[in-house]
C-alpha positions in Angstrom: -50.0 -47.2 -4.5 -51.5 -46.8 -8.1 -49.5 -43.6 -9.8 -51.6 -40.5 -9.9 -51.8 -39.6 -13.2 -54.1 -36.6 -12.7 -51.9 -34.9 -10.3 -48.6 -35.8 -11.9 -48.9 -32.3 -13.6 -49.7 -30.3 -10.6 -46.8 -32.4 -8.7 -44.1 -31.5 -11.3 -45.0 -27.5 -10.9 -44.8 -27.6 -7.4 -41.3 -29.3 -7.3 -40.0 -26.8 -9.5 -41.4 -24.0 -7.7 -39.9 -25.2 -4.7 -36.5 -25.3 -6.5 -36.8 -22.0 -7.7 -37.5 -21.2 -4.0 -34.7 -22.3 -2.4 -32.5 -21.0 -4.8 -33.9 -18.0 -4.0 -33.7 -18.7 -0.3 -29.7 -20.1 -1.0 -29.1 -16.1 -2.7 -30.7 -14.5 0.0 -28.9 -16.0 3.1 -25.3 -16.2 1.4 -25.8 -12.5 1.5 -26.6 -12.2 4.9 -23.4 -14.5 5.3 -21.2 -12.3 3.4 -23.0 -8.6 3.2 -22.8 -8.9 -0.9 -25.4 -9.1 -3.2 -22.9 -11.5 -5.2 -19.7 -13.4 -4.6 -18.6 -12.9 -8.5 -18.8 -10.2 -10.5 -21.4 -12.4 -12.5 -23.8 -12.4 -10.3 -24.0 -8.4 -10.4 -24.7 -8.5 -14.0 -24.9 -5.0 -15.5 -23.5 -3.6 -12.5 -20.3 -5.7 -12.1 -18.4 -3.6 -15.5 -19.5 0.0 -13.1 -18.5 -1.8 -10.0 -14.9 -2.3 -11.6 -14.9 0.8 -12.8 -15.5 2.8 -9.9 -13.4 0.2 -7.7 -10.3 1.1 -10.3 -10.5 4.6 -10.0 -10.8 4.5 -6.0 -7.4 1.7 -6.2 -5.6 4.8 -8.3 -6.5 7.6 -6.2 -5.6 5.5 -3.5 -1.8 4.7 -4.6 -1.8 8.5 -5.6 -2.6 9.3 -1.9 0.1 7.2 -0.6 2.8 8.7 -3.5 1.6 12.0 -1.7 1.7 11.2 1.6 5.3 10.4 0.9 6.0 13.1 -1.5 4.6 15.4 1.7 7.2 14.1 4.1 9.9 14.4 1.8 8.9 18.6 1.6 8.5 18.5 5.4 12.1 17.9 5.6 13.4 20.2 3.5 10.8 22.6 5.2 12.8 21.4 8.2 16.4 21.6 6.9 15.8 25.2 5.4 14.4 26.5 8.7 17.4 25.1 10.5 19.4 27.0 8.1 17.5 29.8 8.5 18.4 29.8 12.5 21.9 29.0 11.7 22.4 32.8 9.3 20.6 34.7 12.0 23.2 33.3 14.8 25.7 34.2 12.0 24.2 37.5 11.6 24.4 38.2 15.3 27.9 37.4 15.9 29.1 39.1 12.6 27.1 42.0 14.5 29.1 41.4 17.9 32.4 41.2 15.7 32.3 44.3 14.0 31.3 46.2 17.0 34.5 44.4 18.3 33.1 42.9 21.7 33.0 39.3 20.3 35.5 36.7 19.6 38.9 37.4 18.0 39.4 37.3 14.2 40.9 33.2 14.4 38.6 32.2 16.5 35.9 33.7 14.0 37.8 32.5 11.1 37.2 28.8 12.6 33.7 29.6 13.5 33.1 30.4 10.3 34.2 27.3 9.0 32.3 25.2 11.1 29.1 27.0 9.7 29.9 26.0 6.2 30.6 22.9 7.5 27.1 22.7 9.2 25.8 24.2 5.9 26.8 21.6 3.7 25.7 19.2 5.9 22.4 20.8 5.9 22.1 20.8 2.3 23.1 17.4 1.7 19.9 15.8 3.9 18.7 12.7 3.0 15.4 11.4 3.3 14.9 7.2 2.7 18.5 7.5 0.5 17.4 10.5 -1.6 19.4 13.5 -1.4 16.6 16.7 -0.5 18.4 19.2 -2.2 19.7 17.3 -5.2 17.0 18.0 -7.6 16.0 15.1 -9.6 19.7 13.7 -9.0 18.3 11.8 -6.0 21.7 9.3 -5.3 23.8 12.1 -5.6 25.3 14.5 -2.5 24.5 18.1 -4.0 27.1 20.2 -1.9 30.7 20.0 -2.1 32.0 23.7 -1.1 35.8 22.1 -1.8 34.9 21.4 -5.1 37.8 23.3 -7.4 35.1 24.5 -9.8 33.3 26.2 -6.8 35.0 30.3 -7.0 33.3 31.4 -3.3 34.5 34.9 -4.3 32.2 34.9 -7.1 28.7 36.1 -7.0 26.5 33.8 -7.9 28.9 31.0 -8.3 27.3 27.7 -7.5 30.3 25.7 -8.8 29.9 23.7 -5.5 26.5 22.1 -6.7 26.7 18.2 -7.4 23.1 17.9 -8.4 20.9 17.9 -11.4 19.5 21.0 -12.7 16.3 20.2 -13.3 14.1 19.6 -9.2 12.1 16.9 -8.8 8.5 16.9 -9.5 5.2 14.9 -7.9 3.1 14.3 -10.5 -0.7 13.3 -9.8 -3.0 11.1 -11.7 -5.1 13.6 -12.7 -1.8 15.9 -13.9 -1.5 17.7 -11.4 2.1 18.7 -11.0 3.4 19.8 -7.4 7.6 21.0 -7.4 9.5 19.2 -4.5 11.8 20.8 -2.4 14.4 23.4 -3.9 17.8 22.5 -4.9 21.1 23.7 -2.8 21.9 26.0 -5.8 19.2 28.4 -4.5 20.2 32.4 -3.9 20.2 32.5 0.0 22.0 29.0 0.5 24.7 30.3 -2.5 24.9 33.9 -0.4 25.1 32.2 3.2 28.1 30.1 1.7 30.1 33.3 -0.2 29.6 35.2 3.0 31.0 32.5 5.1 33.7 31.6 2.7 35.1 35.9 2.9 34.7 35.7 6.6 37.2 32.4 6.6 39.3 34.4 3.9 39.6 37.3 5.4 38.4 37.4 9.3 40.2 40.5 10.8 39.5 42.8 8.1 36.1 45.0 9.1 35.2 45.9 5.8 35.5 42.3 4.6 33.1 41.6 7.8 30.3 44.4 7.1 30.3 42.9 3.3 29.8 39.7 4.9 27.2 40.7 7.5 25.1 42.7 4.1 25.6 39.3 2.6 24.0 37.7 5.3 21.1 39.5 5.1 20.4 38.9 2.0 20.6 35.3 2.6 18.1 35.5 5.2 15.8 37.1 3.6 16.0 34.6 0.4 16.2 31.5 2.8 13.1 32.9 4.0 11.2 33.4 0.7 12.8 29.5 -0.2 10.8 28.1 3.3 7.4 29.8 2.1 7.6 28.4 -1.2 8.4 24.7 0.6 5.3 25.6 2.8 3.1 26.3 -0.6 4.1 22.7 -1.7 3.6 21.3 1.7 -0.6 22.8 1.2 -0.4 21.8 -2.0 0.0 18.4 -1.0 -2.2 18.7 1.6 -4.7 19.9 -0.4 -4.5 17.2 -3.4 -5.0 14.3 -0.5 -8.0 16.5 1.0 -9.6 16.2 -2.4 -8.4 12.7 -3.3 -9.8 11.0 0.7 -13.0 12.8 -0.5 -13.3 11.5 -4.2 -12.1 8.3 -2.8 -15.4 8.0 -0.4 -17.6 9.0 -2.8 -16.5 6.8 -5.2 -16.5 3.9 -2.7 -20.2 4.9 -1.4 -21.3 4.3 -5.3 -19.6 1.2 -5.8 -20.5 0.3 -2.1 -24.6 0.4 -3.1 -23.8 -1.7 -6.3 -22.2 -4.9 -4.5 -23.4 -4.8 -0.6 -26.6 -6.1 0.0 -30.1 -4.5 1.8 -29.1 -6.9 5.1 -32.1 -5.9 6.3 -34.4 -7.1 3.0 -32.4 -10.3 2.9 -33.6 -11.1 6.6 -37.1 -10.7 5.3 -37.0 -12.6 2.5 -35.7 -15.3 3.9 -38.1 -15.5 6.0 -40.7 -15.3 3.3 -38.9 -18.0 1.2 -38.5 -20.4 3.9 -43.0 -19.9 4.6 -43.0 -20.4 1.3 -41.0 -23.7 1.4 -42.6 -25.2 3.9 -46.1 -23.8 2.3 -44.7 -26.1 -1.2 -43.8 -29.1 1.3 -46.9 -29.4 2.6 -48.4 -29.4 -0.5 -46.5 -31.6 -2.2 -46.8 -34.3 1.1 -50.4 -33.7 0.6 -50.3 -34.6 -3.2 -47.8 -37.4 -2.3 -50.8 -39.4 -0.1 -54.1 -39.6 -2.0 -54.3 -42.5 -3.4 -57.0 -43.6 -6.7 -58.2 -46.5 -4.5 -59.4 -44.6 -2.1 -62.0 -43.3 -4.3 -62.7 -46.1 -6.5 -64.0 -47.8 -3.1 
């Protein structure tokens, strides 16, 4: 066959086109494959440096979610640990109330009791939660009761002598600063008051004067336990609340980058339909071109 140099040109142009075509056709059905209008960032061009941003800031609030989340459970026990405490001074309060009256149990057995509940107490007040010590404050490895301690003078008001843990309570902090306290440390009032009431009862157990101090005492202390579970309940909403806001920041910030890398399924179908017309429109053309020959008009 003698070379067409007339439609040589026209030949070239329609090979590239139909490069350029399936290339096309190639992008468009790798995203119906994957769902992504790229499988590198380089591919989304301008987009890819907003794409990584907003993928970053989802990734952080993420992580800060799951800090929360644990942060949260950590409050729910000590939510949990203060409310048993709170059960354990009103069962004191009753039989202090039975005592006095003198229809309950007899001044040793009361004495032991009473020892039992500060027993009980500490044990309370030194609840762990994963290895960290609830009440400790920011001294987390550390058990924060010891009611033997010789520094501890239970006939002191106010004396906390028997706390082992830091002053300073621990603290979630967000990524946006938001700063949440955790938990309360055993030095607070109504723990302190349950513990000095206890200790006089175990002191002094026949004496009824000693025992209406006490059972005063213990009211107190169950009113300040009280006020110590609501302000673990405002951290526990606080909490709460910081996820609430962070699950819906999260979404919207995954909707944004979500329209920047998924692809239009829907348009990809289409045009791949129209690319592969358009392919086998360029085929057929270039078969066409492929067959004249010059000798069959020279003839």
């Amino acid at each position: 066959m003698i070379t067409r140099i007339g439609s040589f040109a026209h030949s070239s142009a329609l090979i590239a086109a139909s490069l350029r075509t399936q290339a096309k056709l190639a992008d468009q059905q790798t995203q119906e494959a994957t769902g992504l209008k790229s499988t590198s960032f380089g591919g989304l061009g301008a987009d890819a440096a907003s794409l990584l941003r907003l993928s970053g800031q989802s990734s952080r609030l993420t992580a800060d979610n799951t800090a929360a989340g644990v942060a949260a459970s950590y409050v729910q026990s000590a939510y949990s640990a203060v409310g048993d405490i709170a059960d354990l001074a009103s069962t004191i309060k009753t039989q202090l109330a039975a005592q006095i009256s003198g229809s309950n149990l007899d001044a040793a057995s009361l004495a032991t009791y009473a020892q039992g509940w500060l027993d009980d107490l500490q044990t309370q007040l030194n609840s762990q939660v994963g290895g960290v010590y609830v009440f400790g404050g920011e001294a987390v490895d550390t058990a924060p009761v010891d009611f033997t301690d010789a520094d501890y003078d239970p006939a002191t008001a106010g004396d906390t002598g028997y706390y082992q843990g830091a002053s300073g309570g621990r603290t979630f902090t967000s990524v946006d600063g938001t700063k949440i306290a955790l938990s309360t440390t055993a030095q607070a009032p109504g723990f302190e008051e349950l513990a000095r009431a206890l200790s006089m009862i175990i002191a002094n157990p026949s004496d009824t004067a000693t025992l209406s101090s006490a059972f005063d005492l213990v009211g107190e202390a169950v009113t300040d336990i009280g006020t110590t579970q609501a302000a673990l309940g405002v951290q526990a909403d606080q909490l709460s609340s910081l996820i609430s806001r962070n699950e819906t920041k999260i979404g919207t910030l995954d909707d944004l980058a979500s329209q920047l890398k998924d692809a239009d399924l829907a348009q990809a179908a289409v045009l791949v339909t129209n690319y592969q017309t358009q392919l086998e429109a360029l085929y057929s053309t270039i078969s066409s071109l492929s067959s004249v020959s010059l000798l069959q008009y020279l003839r």
